[in-house]
C-alpha positions as CSV (number, residue, x, y, z in Angstrom):
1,X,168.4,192.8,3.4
2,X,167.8,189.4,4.7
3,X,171.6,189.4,6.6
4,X,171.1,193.2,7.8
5,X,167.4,191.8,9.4
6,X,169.0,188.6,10.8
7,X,172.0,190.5,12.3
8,X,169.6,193.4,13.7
9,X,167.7,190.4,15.6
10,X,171.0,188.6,16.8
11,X,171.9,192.2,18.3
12,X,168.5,193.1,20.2
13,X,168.5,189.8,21.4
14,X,172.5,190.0,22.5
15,X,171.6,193.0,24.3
16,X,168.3,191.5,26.0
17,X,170.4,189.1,27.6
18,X,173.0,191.4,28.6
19,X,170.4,193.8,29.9
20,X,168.6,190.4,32.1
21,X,172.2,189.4,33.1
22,X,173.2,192.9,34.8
23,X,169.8,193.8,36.2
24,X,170.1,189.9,38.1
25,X,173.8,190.8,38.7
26,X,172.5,193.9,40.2
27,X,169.5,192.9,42.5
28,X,171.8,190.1,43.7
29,X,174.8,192.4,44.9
30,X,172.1,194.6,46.3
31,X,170.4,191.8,48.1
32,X,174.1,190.7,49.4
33,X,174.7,194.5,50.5
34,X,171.5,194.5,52.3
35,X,171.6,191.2,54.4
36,X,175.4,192.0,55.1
37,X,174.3,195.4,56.6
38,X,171.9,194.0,58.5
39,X,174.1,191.4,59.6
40,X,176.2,194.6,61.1
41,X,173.7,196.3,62.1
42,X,172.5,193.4,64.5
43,X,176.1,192.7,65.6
44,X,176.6,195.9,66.9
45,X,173.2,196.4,68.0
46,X,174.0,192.8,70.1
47,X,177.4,194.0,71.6
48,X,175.9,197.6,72.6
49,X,173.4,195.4,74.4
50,X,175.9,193.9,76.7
51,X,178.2,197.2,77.1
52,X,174.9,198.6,79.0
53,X,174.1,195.6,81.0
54,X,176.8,193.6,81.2
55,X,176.5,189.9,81.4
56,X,177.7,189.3,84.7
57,X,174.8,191.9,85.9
58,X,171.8,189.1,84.4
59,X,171.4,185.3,84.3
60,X,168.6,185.3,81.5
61,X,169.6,185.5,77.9
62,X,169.2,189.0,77.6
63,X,168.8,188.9,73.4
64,X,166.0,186.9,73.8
65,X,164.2,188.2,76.6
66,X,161.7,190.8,75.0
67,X,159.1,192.2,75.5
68,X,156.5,194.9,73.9
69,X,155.6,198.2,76.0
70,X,153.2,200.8,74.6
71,X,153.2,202.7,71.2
72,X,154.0,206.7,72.3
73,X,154.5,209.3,69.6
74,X,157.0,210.8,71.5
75,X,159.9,208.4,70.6
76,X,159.3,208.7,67.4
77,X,158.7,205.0,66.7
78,X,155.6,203.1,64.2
79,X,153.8,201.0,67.0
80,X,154.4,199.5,70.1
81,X,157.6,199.3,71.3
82,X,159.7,196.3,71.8
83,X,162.5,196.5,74.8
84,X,165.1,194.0,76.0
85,X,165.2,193.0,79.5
86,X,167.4,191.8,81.9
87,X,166.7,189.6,84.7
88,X,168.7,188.2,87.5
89,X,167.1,185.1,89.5
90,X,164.2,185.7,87.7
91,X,163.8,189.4,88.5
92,X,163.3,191.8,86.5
93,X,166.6,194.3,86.9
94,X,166.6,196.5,83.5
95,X,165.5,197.2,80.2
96,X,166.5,198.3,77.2
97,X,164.8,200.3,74.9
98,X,165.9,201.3,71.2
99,X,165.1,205.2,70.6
100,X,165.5,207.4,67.5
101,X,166.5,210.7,67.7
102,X,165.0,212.0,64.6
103,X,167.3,215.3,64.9
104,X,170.4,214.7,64.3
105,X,172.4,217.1,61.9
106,X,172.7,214.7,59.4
107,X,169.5,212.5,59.9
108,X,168.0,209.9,62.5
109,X,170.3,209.0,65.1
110,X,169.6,205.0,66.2
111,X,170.1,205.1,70.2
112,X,170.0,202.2,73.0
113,X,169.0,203.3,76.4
114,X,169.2,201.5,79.4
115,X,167.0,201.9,82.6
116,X,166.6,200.1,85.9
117,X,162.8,199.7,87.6
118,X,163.5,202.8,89.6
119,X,164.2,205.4,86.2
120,X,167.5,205.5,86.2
121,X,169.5,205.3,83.2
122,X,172.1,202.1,83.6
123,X,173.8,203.6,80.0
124,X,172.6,204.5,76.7
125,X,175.0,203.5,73.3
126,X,174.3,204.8,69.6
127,X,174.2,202.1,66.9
128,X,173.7,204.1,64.1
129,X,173.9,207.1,63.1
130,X,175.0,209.6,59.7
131,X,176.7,212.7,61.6
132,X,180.2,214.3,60.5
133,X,182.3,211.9,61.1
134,X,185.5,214.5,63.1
135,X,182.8,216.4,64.9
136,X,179.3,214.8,65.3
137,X,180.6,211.1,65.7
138,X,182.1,211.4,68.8
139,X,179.1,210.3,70.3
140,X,180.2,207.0,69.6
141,X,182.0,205.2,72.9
142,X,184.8,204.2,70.8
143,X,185.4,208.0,69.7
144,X,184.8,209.4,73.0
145,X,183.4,208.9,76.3
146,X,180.9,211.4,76.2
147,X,177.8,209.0,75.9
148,X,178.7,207.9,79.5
149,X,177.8,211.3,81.2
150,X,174.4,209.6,81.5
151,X,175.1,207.1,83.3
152,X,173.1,207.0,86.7
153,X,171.1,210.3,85.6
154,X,167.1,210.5,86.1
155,X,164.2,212.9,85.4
156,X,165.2,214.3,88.7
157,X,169.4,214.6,88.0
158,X,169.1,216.6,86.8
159,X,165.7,218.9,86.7
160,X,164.1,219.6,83.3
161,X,166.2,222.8,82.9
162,X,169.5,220.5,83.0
163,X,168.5,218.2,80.1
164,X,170.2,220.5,77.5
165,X,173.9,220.7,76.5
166,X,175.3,223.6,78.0
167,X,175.6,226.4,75.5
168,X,171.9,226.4,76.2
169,X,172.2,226.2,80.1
170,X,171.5,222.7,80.8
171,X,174.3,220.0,82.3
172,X,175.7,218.1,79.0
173,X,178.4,218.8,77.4
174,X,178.4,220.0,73.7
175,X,181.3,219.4,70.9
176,X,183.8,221.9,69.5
177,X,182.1,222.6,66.4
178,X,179.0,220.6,66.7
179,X,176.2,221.3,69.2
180,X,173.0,219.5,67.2
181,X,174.2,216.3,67.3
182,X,174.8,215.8,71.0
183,X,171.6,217.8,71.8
184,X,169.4,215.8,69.8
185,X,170.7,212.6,72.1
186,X,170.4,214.7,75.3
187,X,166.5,215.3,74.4
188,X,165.8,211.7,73.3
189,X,167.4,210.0,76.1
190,X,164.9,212.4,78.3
191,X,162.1,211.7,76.4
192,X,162.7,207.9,76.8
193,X,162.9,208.6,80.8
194,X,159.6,210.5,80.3
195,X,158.0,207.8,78.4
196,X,159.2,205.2,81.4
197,X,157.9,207.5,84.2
198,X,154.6,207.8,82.3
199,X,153.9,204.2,81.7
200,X,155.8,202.8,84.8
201,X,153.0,201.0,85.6
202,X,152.1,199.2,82.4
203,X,155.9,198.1,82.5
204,X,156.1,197.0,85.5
205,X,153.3,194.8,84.1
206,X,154.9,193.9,81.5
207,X,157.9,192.4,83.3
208,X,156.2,190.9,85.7
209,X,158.2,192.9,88.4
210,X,157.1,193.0,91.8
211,X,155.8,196.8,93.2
212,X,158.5,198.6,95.3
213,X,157.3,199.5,98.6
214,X,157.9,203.0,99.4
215,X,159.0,203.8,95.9
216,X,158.9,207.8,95.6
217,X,157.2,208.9,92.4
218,X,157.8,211.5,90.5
219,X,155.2,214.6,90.9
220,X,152.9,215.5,87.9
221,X,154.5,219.4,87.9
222,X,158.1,217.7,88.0
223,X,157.0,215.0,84.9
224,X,155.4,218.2,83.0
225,X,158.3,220.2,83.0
226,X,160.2,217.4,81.1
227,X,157.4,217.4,79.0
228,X,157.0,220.6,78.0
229,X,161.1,221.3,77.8
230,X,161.2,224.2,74.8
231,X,163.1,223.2,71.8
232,X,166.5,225.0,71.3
233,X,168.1,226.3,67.9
């Protein structure tokens, strides 16, 4: 009785260790997974950076150079928001701001978009994103070069009945197969034009950026259209 006792002990403690041992094995290999994916995540995030504003366009080191901007519901973001900028003899030339697109077919879609002081989109990238790879994932630049049709578009190119892909009459294209994905980017890279125009000033502020003389703003009818764009199925 003694030996069945003493071997029932030697076993539960046999499995305690084992049990310690593969929960530490665990947590550690998820702890690796984790840092490594952020590792990529930051990487990518850093090269995206400098395929919108190259670094021959800036003289300040542009991955450094942040700065916070109001919190605004409408990007879907917790708090304020926290933009890149690139300067060139101290200027202020661009920003870059990191958007969600909350969505997406399969989930959020993680955006970069890039804007110069006058609204105008300089180029927008996606660093992450879930969609099917085939059909949703050409919104990647390596898959396609449909991210670049918004290059050098504004609130006002085109009008608030063009931000849409054009199944649903507006001036982006949509995939074969897939029309959710590339609308969700369509709307969020409006809405982060919006949220520009709205608080121009405030960023301007921000950046320390001289006023433009003669600077034409946008009308409050033209900025409420994009505001109030219906959402399409």
């Amino acid at each position: 009785m003694a030996a069945l006792a003493h071997s029932i002990r030697r076993s539960a403690i046999g499995l305690g260790l084992f049990a310690v041992i593969t929960g530490g094995t665990i947590a550690m290999t998820q702890a690796l997974t984790k840092d490594r994916i952020q590792t990529q995540a930051a990487r990518a995030e850093a090269k995206a950076l400098f395929e919108i504003i190259p670094e021959s366009a800036h003289d300040n080191n542009l991955l450094r150079d942040t700065v916070q901007l109001p919190a605004s519901d409408r990007l879907s973001t917790e708090g304020p928001l926290t933009v890149w900028v690139a300067r060139r003899d101290d200027r202020p030339i661009g920003l870059i701001m990191p958007i969600t697109a909350p969505d997406g077919y399969s989930g959020d879609i993680h955006l970069l978009v890039g804007v110069d002081l006058q609204g105008t989109v300089i180029g927008v990238r996606v660093t992450s994103h879930k969609e099917t790879p085939g059909l949703g994932d050409r919104i990647e630049r390596r898959k396609s070069d449909w991210i670049t049709s918004f290059d050098g578009r504004s609130l006002e190119q085109p009008l608030a009945s063009g931000w849409d892909v054009k199944k649903n009459g507006g001036e982006f294209d949509q995939f074969t197969g897939a029309t959710i994905t590339p609308r969700a980017v369509v709307n969020a890279v409006e809405k982060a034009l919006v949220y520009f125009e709205q608080h121009r000033t405030a960023i301007r502020e921000r950046l320390n950026a001289p006023p433009v003389p003669g600077q034409k703003a946008i009308t409050p009818d033209a900025l409420a259209g994009h505001s109030s764009s219906p959402e399409h199925s």
